[in-house]
Structures are given as C-alpha cells and as structure tokens.
C-alpha positions in Angstrom: 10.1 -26.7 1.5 7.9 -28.8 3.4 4.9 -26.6 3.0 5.5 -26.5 -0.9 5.8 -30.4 -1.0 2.3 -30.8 0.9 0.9 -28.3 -1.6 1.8 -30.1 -4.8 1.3 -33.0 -2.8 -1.9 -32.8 -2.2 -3.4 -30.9 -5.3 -2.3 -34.1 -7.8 -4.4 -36.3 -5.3 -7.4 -33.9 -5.7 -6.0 -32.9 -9.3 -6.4 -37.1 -10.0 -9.8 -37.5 -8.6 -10.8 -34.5 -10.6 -9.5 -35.9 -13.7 -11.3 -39.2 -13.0 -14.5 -38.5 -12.3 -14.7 -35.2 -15.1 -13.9 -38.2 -18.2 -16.6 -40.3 -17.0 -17.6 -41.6 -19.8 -21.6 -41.3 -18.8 -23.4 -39.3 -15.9 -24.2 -43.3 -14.7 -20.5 -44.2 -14.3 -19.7 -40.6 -12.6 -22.0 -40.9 -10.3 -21.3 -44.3 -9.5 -17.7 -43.2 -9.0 -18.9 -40.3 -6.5 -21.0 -42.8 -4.3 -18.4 -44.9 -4.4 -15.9 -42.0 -2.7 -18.5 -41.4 -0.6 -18.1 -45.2 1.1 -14.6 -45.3 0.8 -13.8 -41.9 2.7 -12.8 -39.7 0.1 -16.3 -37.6 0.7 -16.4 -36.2 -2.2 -19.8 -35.6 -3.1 -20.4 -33.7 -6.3 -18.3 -32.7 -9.6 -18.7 -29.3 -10.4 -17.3 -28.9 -14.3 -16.6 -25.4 -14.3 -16.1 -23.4 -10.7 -18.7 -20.5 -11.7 -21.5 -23.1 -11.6 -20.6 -23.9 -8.1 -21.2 -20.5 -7.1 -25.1 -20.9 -5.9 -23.8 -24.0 -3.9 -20.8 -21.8 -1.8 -23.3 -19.0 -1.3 -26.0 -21.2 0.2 -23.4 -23.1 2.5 -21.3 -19.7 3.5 -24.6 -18.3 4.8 -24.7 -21.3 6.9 -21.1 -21.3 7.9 -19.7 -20.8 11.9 -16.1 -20.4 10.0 -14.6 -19.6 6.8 -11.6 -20.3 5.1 -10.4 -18.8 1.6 -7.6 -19.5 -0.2 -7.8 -17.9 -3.8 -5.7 -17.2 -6.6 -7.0 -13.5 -7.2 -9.9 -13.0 -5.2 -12.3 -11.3 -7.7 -15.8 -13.4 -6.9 -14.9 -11.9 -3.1 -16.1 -9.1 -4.1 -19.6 -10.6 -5.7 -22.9 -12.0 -4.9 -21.3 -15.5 -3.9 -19.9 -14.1 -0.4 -21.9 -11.8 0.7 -23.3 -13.8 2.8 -20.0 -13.5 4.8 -19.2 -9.6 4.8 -22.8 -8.6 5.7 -23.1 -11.1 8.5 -23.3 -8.8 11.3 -21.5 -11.4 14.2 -23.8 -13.0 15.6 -22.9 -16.4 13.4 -19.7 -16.2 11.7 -16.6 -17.1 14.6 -13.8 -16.5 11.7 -13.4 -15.5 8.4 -9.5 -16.5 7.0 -8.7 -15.1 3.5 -5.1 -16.1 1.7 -4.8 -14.1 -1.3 -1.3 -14.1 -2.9 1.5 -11.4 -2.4 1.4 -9.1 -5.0 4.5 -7.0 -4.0 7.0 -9.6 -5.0 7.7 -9.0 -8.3 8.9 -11.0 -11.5 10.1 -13.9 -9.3 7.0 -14.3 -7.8 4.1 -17.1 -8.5 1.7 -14.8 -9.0 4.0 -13.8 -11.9 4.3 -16.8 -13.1 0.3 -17.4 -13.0 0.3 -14.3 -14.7 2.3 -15.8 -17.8 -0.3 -18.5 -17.7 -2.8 -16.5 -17.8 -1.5 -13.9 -20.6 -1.2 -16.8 -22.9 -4.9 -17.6 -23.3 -6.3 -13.9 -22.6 -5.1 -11.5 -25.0 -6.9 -8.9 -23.1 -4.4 -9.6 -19.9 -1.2 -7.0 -19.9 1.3 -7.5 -17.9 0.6 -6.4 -14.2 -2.9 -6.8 -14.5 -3.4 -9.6 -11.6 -1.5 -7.9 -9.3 -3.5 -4.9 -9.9 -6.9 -7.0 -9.6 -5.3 -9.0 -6.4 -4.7 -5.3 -4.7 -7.8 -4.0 -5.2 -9.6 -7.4 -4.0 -7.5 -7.2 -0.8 -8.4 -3.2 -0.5 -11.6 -4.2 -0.5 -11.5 -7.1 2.0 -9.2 -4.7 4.4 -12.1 -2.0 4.2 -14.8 -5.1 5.2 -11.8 -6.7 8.2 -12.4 -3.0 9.9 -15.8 -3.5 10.5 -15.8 -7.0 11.9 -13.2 -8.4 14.0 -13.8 -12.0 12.5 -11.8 -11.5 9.4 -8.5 -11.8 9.0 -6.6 -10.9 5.6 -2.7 -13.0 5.0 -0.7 -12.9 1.9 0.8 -16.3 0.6 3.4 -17.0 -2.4 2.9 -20.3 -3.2 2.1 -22.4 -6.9 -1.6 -21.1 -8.4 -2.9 -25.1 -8.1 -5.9 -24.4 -6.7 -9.3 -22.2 -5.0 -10.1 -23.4 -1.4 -13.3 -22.4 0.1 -13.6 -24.6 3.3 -15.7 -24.5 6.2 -17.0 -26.5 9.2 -19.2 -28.4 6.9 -17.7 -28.9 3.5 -14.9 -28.0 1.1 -14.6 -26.7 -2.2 -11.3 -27.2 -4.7 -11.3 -25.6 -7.5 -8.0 -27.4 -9.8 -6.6 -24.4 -11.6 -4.9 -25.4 -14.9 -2.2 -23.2 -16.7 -4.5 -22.9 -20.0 -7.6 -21.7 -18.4 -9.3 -19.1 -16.0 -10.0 -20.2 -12.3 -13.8 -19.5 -13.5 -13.7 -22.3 -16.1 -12.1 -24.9 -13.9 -13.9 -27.7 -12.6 -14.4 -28.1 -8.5 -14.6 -30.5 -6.2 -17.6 -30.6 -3.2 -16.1 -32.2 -0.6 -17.7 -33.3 2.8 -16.8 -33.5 6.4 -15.7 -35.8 7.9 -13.9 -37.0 4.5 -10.1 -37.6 3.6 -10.6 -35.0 0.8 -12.3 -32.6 3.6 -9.3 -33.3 6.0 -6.4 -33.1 2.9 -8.2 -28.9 2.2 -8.1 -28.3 5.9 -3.9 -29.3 6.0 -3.2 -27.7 2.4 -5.1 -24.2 4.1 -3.4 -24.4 7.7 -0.4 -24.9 5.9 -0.5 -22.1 3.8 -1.9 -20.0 6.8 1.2 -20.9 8.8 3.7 -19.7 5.7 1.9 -16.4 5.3 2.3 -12.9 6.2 -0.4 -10.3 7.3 0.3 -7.8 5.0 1.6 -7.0 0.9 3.9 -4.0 1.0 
C-alpha cells in the first residue's frame, strides 16, 4: 500500500507540472515557467510534448551514463536505436543497468490488463493479449542482452501504467502516460540532478525496485 500511495503520489505532482507548463499559452511564458523551476528546485529543464521526440535526448545522455534505470510500461523502444547505447556498452562505463517492465503472467486482474483496456479503446488494431505478448518478447530480448553483461538486471513490477522512467546519474526522464493515448505520444519531462523532480524519479524507481520480482512465470 505504501508503495502504491507514493506512486500515485508522486505521478499527479509530475502529472501537474506537466499539465502546466504543456498549456502555456506562448513558448515565452513556458519557458519562463521552466527557468523559473529551475530556481526554485524543481529542475526541470525542458518539456518534451510527445515522448518519441525525446528520444535523440535519452540516447545522447545513456551513452554518457555510469548507471541506468528503466521503468517502462512495455518496453518496445528497448529494443531500438534509443538504447543502444546501453546493450553494446562493453563494461568499461556502465556500473548498472535496472529495467522494471511489468508482470505479464498475472492475468485479467492485473494492471497491465487494465492498461491494456486503455489501450484497446484508442487502437483498433490492439487484441486482447497483445501487450503482454509485446512485454514478453521485450523482456526475452533484454534477458538474451543481461547474459552477456553482468550490469543488467531485469525485475517485473505490477503497479498503475502512470508513467516511463528513464533516470540516471545525471538527469531524469517522465514520460505521463494517459488512458487515451500511446506512451509514444505522451509528453515528458527532462529533469535534472540535483532537483526535487530528479529526487521524486529516483524514490518512485527504488520503490518500485523494492516491490518487484526477478522473474514473470
């Protein structure tokens, strides 16, 4: 209980700031709002309106990265160009990779279900079962990378589909799901370390960490 209250918690005060700052009414008054995190603690330093143009940004800091964390709701862009940077680093750079991906042995009851119904209601192309199937084969594919380098670790989580995490020892990036779109087209947040934002996606992730379990059957 505890873990889900910090969860829902913490994605309405990122989910808020989001909201803010995306109905600026001008780019002059959003980035005024920005700078005006950026003095006050929050950290957050750019808006991002839909996470796929954020991508360029993750890759370039991941391939600076000394640690990784991922939190996801289906894991997909895993298995692009954005992290690559990640799976071929050969060790010499990357301390730890931690990916959450959610558990997609639990059935109807699950949240990954209920994502599912989300999702099925704005993509006429999405039968039923179809996330579970794409989370499975994500996580196949990180489990094939995890026995090549000892730095990556692969948990399985059951918890609300609120948000992406991408955090590492330099920055953070939320991407606020919504129940009538895609992950892809939903806006995220850079946020910088040290930051309140920063420190709220390291809590959220640990949290999650801490509730998970290694494996999905």
């Amino acid at each position: 209980m505890e873990s889900f209250v910090l969860a829902v918690a913490s994605s309405l005060f990122v989910a808020g700031l989001t909201v803010l700052c995306g109905r600026a009414s001008s780019m002059c008054l959003r980035a005024w709002m920005i700078l005006l995190s950026r003095f006050t603690g929050l950290g957050v330093w750019r808006v991002a309106p839909r996470q796929q143009l954020a991508a360029r940004q993750i890759k370039a800091e991941l391939s600076r990265a000394r640690w990784v964390c991922v939190l996801t709701g289906r894991g997909n862009e895993l298995t692009r160009d954005t992290f690559a940077p990640l799976w071929e680093d050969a060790g010499q750079r990357i301390e730890s990779v931690q990916v959450l991906l959610p558990d997609s042995e639990l059935g109807p009851s699950s949240w990954l279900s209920r994502r599912e119904e989300d999702v099925r209601r704005i993509d006429p192309g999405f039968s039923r079962g179809l996330l579970a199937e794409q989370v499975r084969l994500n996580a196949a594919y990180i489990r094939e990378i995890a026995h090549h380098r000892r730095a990556i670790e692969l948990r399985f989580y059951d918890l609300p589909h609120l948000h992406r995490l991408v955090i590492t020892d330099r920055a953070a990036y939320l991407t606020i799901y919504s129940p009538t779109e895609h992950g892809r087209n939903c806006p995220t947040l850079l946020v910088r370390r040290p930051g309140l934002m920063y420190d709220y996606a390291l809590q959220l992730f640990q949290t999650a960490w801490a509730s998970s379990h290694p494996t999905n059957t």
